[in-house]
C-alpha positions as a LaTeX table, in Angstrom:
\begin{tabular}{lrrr}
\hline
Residue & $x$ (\AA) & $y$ (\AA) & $z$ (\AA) \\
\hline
Unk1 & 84.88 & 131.93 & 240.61 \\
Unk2 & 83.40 & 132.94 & 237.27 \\
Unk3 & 83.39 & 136.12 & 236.22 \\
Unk4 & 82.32 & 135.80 & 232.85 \\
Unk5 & 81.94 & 134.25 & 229.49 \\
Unk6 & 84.43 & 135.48 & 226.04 \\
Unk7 & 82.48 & 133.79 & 223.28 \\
Unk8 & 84.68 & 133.61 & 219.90 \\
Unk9 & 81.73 & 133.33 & 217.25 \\
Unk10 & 84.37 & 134.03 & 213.93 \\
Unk11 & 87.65 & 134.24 & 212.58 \\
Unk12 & 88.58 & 137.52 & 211.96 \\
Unk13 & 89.38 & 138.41 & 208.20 \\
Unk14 & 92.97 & 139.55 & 208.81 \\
Unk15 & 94.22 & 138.20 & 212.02 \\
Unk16 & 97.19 & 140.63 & 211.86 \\
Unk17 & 95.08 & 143.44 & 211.41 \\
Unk18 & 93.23 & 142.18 & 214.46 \\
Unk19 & 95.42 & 141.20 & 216.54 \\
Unk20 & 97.69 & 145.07 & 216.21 \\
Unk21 & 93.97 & 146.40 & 217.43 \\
Unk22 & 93.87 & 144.39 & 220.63 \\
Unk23 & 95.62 & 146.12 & 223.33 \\
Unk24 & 94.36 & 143.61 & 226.25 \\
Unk25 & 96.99 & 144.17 & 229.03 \\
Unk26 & 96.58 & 141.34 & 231.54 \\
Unk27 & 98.54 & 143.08 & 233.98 \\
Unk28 & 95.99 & 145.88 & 234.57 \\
Unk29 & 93.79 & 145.06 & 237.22 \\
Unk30 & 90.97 & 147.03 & 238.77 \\
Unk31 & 91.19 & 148.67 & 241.99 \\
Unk32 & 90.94 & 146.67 & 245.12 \\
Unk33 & 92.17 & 143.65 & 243.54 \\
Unk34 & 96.22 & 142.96 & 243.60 \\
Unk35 & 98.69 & 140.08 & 242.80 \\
Unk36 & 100.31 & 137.68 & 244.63 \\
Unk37 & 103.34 & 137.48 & 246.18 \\
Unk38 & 104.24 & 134.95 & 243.44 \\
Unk39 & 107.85 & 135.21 & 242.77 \\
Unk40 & 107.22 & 134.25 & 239.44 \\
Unk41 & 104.05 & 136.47 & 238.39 \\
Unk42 & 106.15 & 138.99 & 239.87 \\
Unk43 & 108.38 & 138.08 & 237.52 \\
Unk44 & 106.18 & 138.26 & 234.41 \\
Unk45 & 104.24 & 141.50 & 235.31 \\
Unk46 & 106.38 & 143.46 & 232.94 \\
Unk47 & 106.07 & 141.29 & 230.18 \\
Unk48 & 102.67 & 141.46 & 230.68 \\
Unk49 & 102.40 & 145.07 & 230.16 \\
Unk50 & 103.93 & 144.85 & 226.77 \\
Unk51 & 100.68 & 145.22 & 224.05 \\
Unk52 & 100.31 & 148.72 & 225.75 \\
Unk53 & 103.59 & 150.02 & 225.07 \\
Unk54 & 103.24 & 148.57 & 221.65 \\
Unk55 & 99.77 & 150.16 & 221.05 \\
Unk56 & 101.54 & 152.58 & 221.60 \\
Unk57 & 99.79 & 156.14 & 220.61 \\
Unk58 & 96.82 & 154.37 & 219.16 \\
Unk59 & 95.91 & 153.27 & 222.70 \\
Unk60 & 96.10 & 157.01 & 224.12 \\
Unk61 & 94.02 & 158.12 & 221.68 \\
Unk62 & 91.60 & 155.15 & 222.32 \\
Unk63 & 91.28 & 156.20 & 226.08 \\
Unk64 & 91.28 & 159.90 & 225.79 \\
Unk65 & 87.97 & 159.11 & 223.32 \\
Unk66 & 86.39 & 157.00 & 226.32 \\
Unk67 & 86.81 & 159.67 & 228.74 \\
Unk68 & 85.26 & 162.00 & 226.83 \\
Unk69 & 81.56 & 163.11 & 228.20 \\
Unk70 & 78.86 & 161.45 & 225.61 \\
\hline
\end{tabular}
């Protein structure tokens, strides 16, 4: 199943700086979709959850500004 393209197009210009901006969590999923009983995914899940913790308040901030009403 495809659900979609990520298209790299650039470098960034300080990876570092990039890369402490990126708060992609892989173990957020949207509703109605789960994981499997996979002893060792189950396993990982909290690792997976790490850049959010380590975003730390810059990530709150980032979704209280998306929930805002344009």
């Amino acid at each position: 199943m495809v659900v979609g393209v990520l298209e790299c197009t650039r470098n960034p210009e300080n990876s570092h700086a990039a890369s402490e901006r990126a708060a992609f969590a892989s173990a957020h999923v949207v509703p109605g979709i789960s994981f499997s009983p996979d002893k060792v995914l189950q396993a990982r899940l909290p690792a997976h959850k790490t850049p959010k913790f380590r975003a730390g308040k810059r990530l709150r901030e980032a979704i209280k500004a998306l929930q805002r009403p344009c």
